[in-house]
PyMOL Python script that loads the backbone (N, CA, C, O; Angstrom):
from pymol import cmd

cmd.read_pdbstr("""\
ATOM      1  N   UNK A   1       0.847  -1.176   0.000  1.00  0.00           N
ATOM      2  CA  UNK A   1       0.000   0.000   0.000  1.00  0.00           C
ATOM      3  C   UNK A   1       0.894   1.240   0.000  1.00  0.00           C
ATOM      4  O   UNK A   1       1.912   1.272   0.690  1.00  0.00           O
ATOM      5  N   UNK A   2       0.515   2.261  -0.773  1.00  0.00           N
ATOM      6  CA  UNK A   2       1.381   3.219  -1.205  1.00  0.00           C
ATOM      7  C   UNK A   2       0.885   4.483  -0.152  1.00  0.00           C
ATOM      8  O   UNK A   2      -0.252   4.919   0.027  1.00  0.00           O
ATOM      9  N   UNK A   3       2.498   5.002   0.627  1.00  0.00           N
ATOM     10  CA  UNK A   3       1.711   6.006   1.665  1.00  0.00           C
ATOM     11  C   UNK A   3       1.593   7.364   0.944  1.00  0.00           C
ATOM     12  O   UNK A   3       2.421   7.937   0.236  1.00  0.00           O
ATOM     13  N   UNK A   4       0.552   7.670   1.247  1.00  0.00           N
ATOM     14  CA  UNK A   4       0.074   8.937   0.726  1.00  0.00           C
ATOM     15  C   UNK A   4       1.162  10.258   0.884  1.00  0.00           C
ATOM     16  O   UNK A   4       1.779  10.343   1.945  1.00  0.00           O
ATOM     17  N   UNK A   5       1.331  11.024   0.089  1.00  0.00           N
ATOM     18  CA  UNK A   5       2.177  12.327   0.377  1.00  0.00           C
ATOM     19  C   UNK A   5       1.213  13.292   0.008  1.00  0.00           C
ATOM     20  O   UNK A   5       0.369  13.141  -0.876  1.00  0.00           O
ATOM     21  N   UNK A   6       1.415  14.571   0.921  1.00  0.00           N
ATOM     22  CA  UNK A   6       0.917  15.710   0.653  1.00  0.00           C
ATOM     23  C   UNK A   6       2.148  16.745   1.650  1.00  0.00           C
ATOM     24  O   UNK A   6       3.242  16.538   2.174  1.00  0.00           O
ATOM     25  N   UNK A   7       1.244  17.853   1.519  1.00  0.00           N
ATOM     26  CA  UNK A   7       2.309  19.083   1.699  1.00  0.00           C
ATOM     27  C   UNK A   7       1.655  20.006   2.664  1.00  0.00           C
ATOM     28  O   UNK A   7       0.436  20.095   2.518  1.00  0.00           O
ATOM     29  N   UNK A   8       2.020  20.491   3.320  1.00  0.00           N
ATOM     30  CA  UNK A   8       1.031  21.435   4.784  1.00  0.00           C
ATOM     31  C   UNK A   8       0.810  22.234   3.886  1.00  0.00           C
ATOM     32  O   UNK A   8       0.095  22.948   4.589  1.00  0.00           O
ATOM     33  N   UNK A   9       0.804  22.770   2.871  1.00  0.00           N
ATOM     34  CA  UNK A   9       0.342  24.308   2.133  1.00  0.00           C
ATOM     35  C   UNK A   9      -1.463  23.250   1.639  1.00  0.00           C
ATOM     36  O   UNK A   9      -2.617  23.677   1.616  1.00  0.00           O
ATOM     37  N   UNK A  10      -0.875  21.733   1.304  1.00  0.00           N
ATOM     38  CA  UNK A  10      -2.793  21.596   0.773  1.00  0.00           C
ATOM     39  C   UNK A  10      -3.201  20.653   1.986  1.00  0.00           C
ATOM     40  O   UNK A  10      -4.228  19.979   2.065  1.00  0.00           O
ATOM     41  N   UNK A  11      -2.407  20.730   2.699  1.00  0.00           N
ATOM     42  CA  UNK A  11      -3.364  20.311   4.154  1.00  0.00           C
ATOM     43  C   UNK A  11      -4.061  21.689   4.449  1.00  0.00           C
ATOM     44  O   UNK A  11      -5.280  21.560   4.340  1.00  0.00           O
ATOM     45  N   UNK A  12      -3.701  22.906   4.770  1.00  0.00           N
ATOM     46  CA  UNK A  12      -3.803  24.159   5.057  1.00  0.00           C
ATOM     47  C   UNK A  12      -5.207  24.490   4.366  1.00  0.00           C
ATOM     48  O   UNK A  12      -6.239  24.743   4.988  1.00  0.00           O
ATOM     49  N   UNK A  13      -5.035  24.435   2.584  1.00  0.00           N
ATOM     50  CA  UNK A  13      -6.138  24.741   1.703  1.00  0.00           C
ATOM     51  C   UNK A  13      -7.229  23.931   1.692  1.00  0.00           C
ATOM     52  O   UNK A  13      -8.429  24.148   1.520  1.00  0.00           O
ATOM     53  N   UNK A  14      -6.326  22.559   1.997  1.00  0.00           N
ATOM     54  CA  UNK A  14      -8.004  21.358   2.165  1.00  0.00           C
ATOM     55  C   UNK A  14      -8.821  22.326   3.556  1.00  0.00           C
ATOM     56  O   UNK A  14     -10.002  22.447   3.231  1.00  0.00           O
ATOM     57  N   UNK A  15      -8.599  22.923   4.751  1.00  0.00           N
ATOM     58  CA  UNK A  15      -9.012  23.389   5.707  1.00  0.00           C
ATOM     59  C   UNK A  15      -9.213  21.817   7.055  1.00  0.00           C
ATOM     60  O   UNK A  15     -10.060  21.431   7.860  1.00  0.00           O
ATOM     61  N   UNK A  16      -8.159  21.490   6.684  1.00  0.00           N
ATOM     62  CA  UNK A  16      -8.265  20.455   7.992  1.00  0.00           C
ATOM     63  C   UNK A  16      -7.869  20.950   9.607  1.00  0.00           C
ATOM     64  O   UNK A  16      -8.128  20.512  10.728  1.00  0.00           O
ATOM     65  N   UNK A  17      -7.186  21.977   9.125  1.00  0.00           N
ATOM     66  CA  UNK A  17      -6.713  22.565  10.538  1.00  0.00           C
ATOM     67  C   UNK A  17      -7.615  23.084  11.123  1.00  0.00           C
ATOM     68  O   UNK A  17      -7.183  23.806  12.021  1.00  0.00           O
ATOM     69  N   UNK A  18      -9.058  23.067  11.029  1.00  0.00           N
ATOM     70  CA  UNK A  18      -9.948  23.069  11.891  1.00  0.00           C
ATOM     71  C   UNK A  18     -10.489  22.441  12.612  1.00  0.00           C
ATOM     72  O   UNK A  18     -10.987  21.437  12.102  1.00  0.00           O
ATOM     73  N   UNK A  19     -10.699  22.608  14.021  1.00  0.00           N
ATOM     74  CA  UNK A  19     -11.711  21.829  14.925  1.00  0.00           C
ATOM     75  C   UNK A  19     -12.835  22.068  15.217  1.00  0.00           C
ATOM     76  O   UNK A  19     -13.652  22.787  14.642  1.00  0.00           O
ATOM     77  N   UNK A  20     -12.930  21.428  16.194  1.00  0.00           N
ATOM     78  CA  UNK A  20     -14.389  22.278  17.062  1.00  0.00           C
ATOM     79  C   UNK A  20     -14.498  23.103  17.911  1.00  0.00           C
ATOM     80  O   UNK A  20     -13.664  23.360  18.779  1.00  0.00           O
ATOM     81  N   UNK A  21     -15.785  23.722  17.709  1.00  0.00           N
ATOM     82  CA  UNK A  21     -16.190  25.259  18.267  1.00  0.00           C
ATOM     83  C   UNK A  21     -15.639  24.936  19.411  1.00  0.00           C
ATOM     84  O   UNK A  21     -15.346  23.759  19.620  1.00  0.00           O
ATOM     85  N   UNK A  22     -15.377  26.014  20.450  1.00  0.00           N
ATOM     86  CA  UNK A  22     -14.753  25.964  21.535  1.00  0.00           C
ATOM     87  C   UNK A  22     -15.660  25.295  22.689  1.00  0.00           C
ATOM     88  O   UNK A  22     -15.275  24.691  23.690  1.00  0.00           O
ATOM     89  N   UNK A  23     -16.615  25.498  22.380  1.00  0.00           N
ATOM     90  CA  UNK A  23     -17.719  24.417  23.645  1.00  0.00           C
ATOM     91  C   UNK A  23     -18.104  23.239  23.837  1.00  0.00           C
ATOM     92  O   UNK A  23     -18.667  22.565  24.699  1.00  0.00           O
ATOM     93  N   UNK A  24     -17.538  23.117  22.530  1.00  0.00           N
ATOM     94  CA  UNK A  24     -17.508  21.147  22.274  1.00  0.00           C
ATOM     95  C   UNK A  24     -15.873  20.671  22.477  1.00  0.00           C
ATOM     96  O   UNK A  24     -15.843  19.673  21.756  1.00  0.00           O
ATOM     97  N   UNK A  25     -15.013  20.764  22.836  1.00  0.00           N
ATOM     98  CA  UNK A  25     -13.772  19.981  22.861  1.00  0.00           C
ATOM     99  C   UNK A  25     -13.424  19.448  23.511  1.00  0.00           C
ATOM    100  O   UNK A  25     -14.185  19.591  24.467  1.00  0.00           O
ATOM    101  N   UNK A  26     -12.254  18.426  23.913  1.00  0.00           N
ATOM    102  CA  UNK A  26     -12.228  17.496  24.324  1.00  0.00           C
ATOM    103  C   UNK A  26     -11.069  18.080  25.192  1.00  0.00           C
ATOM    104  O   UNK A  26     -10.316  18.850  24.595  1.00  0.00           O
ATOM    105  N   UNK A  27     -10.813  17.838  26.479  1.00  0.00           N
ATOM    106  CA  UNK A  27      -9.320  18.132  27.700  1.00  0.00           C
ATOM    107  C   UNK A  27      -8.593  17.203  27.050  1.00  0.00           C
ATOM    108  O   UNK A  27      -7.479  17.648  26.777  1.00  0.00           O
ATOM    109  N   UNK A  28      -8.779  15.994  26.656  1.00  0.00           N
ATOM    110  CA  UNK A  28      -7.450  15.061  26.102  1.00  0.00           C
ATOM    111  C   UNK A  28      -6.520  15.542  24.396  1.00  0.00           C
ATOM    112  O   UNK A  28      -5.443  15.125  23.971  1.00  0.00           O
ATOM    113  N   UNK A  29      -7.342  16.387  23.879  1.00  0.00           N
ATOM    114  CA  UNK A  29      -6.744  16.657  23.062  1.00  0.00           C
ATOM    115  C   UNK A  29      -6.013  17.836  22.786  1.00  0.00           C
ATOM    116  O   UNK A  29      -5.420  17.962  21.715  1.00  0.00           O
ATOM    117  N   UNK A  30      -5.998  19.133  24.082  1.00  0.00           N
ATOM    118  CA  UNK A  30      -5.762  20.098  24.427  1.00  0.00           C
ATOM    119  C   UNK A  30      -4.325  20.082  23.764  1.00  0.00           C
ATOM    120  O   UNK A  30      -4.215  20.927  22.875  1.00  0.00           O
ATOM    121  N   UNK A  31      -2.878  19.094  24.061  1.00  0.00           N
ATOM    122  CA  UNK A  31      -1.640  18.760  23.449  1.00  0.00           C
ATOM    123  C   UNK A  31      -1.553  19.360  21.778  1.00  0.00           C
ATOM    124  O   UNK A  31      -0.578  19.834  21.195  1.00  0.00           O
ATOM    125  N   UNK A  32      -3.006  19.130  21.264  1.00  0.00           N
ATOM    126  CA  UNK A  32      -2.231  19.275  19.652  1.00  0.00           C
ATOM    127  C   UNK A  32      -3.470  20.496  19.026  1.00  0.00           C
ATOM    128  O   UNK A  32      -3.920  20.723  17.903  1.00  0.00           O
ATOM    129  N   UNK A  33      -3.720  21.119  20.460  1.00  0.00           N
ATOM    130  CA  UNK A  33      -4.147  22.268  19.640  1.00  0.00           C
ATOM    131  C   UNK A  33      -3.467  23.586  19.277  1.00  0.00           C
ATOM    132  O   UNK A  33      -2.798  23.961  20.239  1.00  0.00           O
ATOM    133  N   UNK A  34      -3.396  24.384  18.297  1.00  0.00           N
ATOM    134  CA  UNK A  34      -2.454  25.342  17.636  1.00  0.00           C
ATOM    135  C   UNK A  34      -2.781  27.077  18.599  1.00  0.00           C
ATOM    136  O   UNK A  34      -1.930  27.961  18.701  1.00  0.00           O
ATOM    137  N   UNK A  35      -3.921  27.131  19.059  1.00  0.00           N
ATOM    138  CA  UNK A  35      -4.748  27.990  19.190  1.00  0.00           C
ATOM    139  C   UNK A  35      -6.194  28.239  18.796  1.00  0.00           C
ATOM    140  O   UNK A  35      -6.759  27.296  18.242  1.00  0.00           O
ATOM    141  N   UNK A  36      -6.856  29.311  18.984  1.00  0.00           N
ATOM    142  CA  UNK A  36      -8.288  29.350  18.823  1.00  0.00           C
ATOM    143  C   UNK A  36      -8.470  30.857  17.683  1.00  0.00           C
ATOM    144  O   UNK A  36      -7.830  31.891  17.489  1.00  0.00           O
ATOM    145  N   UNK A  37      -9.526  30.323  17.225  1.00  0.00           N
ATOM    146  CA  UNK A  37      -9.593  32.097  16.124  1.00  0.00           C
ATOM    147  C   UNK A  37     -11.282  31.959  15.981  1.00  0.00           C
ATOM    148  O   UNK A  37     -11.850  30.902  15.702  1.00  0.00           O
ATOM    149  N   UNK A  38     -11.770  32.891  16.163  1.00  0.00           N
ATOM    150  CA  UNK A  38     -13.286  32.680  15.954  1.00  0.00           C
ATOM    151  C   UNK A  38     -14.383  31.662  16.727  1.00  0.00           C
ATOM    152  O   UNK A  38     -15.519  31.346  16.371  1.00  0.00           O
ATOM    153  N   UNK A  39     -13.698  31.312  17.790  1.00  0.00           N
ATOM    154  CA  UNK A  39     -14.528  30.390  18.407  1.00  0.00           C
ATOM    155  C   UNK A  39     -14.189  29.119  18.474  1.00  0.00           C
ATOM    156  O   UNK A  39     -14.632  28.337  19.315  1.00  0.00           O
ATOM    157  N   UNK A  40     -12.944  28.691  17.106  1.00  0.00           N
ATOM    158  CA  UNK A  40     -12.875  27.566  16.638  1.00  0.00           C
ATOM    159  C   UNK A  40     -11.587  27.318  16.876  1.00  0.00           C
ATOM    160  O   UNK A  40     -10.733  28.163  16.607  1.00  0.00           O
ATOM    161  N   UNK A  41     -11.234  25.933  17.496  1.00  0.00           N
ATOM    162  CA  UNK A  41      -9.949  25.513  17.659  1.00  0.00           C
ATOM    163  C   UNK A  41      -9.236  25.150  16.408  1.00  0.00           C
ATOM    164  O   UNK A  41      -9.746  24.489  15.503  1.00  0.00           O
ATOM    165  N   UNK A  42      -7.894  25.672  16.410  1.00  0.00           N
ATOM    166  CA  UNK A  42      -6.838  25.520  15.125  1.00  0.00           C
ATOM    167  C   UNK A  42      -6.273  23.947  15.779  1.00  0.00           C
ATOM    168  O   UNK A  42      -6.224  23.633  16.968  1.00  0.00           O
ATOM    169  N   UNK A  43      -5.885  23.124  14.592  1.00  0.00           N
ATOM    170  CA  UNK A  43      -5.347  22.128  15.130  1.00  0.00           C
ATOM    171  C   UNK A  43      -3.944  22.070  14.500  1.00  0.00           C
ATOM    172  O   UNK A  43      -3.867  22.132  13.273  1.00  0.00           O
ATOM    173  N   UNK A  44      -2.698  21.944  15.330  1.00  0.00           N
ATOM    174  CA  UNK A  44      -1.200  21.850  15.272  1.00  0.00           C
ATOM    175  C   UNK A  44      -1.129  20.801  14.381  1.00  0.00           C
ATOM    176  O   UNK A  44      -1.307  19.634  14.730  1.00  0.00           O
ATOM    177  N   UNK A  45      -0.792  21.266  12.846  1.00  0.00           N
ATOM    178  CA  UNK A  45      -0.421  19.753  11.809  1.00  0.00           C
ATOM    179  C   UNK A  45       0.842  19.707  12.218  1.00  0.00           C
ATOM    180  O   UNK A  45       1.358  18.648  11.859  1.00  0.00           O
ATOM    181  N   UNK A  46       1.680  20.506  12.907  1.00  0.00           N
ATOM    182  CA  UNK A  46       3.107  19.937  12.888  1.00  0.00           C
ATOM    183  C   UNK A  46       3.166  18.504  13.691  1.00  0.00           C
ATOM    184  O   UNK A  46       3.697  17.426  13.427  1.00  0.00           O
ATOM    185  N   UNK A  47       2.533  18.891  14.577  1.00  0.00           N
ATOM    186  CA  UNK A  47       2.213  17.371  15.516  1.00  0.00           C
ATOM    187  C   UNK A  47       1.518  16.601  15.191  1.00  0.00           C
ATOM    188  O   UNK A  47       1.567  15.465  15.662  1.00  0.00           O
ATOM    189  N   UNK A  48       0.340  17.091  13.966  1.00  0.00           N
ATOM    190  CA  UNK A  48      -0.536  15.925  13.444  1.00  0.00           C
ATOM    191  C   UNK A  48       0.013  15.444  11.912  1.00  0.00           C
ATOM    192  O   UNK A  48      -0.667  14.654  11.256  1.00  0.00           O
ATOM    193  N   UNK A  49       0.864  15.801  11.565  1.00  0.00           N
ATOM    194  CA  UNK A  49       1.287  15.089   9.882  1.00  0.00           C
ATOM    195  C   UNK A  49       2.205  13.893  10.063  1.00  0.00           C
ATOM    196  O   UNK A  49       2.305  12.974   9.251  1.00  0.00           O
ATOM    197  N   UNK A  50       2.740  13.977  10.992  1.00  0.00           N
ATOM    198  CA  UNK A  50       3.410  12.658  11.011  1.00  0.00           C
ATOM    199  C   UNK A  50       2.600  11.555  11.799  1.00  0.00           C
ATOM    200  O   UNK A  50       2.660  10.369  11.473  1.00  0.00           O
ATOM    201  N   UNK A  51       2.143  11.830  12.432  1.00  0.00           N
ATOM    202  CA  UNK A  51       0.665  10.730  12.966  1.00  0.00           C
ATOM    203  C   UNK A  51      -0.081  10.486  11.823  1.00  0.00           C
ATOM    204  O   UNK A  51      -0.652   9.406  11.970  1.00  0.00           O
ATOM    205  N   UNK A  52      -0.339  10.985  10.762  1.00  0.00           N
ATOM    206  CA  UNK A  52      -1.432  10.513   9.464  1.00  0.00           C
ATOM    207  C   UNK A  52      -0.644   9.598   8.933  1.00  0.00           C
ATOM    208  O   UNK A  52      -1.011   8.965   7.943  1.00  0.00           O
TER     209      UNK A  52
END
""", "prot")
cmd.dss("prot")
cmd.show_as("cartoon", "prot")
cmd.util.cbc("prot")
cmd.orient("prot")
């Protein structure tokens, strides 16, 4: 099985670095969040691209 490659510029444009609104999130995942903008948690791909 062939591992997938991509590039944080079309992780970025796909819009995966989004989470959930700030009233829904989880305390265990607090580690790989980037910050918050609009309500909405940013999620840290530096810590999440090598986990995919």
């Amino acid at each position: 099985m062939a591992v997938p490659s991509f590039t944080m510029r079309q992780l970025l444009e796909a819009g995966v670095h989004f989470g959930h609104q700030t009233s829904r999130w989880n305390p265990k995942m607090n580690s790989y969040r980037f910050g918050v903008r609009s309500g909405v948690h940013i999620i840290d791909l530096l810590q999440t691209v090598p986990l995919l």
